[in-house]
C-alpha positions as CSV (number, residue, x, y, z in Angstrom):
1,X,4.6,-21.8,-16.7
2,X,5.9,-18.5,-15.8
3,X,5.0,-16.9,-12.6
4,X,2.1,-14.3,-12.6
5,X,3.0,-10.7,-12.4
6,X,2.9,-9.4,-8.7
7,X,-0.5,-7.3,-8.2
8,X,-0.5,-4.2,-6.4
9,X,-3.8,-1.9,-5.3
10,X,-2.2,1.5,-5.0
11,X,-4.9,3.8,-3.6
12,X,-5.4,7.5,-1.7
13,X,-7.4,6.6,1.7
14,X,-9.0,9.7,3.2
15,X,-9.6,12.9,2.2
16,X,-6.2,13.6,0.7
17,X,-6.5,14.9,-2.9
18,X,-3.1,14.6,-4.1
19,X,-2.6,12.0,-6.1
20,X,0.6,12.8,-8.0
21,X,3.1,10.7,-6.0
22,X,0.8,7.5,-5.9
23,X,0.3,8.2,-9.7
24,X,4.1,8.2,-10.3
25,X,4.8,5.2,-7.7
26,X,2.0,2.8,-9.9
27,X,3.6,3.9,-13.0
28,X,7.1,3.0,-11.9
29,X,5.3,-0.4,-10.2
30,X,3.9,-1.3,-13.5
31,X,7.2,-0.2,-15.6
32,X,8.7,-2.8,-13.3
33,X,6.2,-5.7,-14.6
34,X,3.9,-5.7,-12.1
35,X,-0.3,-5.2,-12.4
36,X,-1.3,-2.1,-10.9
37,X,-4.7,-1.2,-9.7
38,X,-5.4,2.1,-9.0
39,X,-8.5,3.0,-7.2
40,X,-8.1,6.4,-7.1
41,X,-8.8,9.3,-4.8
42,X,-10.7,9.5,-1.4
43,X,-11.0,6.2,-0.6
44,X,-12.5,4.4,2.3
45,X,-11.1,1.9,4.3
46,X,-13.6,-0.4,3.8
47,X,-13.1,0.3,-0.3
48,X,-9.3,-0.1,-0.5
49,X,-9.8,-4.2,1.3
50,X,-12.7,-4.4,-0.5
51,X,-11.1,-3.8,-3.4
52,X,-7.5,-5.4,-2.6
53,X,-9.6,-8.9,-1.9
54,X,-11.6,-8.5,-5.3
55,X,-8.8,-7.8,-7.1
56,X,-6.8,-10.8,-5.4
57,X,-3.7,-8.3,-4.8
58,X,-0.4,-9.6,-3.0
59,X,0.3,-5.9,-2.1
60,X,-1.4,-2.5,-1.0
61,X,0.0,0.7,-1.3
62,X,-1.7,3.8,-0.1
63,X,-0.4,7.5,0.0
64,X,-1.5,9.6,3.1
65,X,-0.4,13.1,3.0
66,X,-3.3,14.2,5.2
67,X,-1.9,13.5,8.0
68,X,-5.0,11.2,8.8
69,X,-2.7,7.8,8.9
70,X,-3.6,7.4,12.4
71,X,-7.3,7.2,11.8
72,X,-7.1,5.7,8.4
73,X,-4.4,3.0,9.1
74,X,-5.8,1.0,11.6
75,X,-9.1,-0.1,10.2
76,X,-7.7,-1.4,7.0
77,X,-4.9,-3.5,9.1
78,X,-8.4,-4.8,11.2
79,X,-10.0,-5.3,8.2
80,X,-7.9,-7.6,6.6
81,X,-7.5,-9.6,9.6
82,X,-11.2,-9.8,9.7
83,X,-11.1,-10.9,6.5
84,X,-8.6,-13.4,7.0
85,X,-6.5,-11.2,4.2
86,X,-4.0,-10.5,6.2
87,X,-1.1,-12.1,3.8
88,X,-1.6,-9.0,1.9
89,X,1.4,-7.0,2.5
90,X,0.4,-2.9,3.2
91,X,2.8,-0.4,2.5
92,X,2.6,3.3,2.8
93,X,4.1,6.2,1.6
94,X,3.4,9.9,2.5
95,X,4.6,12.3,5.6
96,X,4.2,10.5,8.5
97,X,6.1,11.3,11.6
98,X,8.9,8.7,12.9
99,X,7.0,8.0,16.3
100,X,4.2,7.3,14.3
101,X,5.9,4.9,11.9
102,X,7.2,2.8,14.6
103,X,3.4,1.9,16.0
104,X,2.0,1.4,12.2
105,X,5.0,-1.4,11.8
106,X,4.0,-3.1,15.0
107,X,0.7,-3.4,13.8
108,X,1.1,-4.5,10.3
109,X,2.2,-2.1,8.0
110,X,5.4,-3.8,6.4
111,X,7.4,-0.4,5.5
112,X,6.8,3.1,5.3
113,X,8.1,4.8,2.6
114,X,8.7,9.1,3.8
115,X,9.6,12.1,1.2
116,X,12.9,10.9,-0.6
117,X,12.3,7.4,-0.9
118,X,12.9,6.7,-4.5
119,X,10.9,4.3,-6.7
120,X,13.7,1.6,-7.0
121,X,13.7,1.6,-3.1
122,X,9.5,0.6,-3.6
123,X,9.9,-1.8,-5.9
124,X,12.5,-3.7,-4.4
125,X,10.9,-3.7,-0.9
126,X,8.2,-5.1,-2.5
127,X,9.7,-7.7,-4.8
128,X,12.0,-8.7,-1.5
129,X,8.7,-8.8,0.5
130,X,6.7,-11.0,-1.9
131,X,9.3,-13.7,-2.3
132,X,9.9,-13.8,1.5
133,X,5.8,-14.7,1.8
134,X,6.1,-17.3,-0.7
């Protein structure tokens, strides 16, 4: 039997409301065979882990341009640990600043992807990711 397509929530946490680069990263995401759910805009913490455990995703991917990470990060790392989901691998993409970067790493976040990261890099961190949980 073949293996199941990786699934990935991509979602906007926080008050953000621009969506197009999380759009374009779960197109690219789903162009590379995986399942993409995409929850959409202003998102809570507690609704992206919701979500990501009732959609039994290996991977969440959220888009902060808000500059909000800080506030919006932490609970959805605490959250998952909580929920003893805390196999599911969290990436992020948006402007965050490098000082900033290394404490969400340290705390859970597997990668941060900033302006000029392409989608190739995004799929293949999380392909290489995936296999490495395995």
């Amino acid at each position: 039997m073949a293996d199941k397509p990786l699934r990935v929530l991509v979602g906007k946490v926080g008050l953000d409301g621009h969506d197009r680069g999380a759009k374009v990263v779960a197109q690219a995401l789903r162009d590379a065979g995986m399942e993409v759910v995409y929850t959409g805009l202003r998102q809570t913490p507690e609704q992206i882990v919701e979500a990501a455990i009732q959609e039994d995703v290996q991977v969440i991917g959220l888009s902060i341009l808000s500059g909000a990470h800080m506030q919006l990060l932490p609970p959805v790392l605490e959250m998952l640990r909580e929920q003893d989901s805390s196999d599911i691998i969290v990436v992020v993409g948006g402007i965050i600043p490098r000082e900033d970067i290394v404490y969400l790493k340290e705390n859970g976040v597997a990668e941060v992807f900033t302006p000029g990261s392409t989608t190739v890099d995004i799929i293949n961190f999380i392909k290489e990711k995936v296999e490495q949980n395995k």
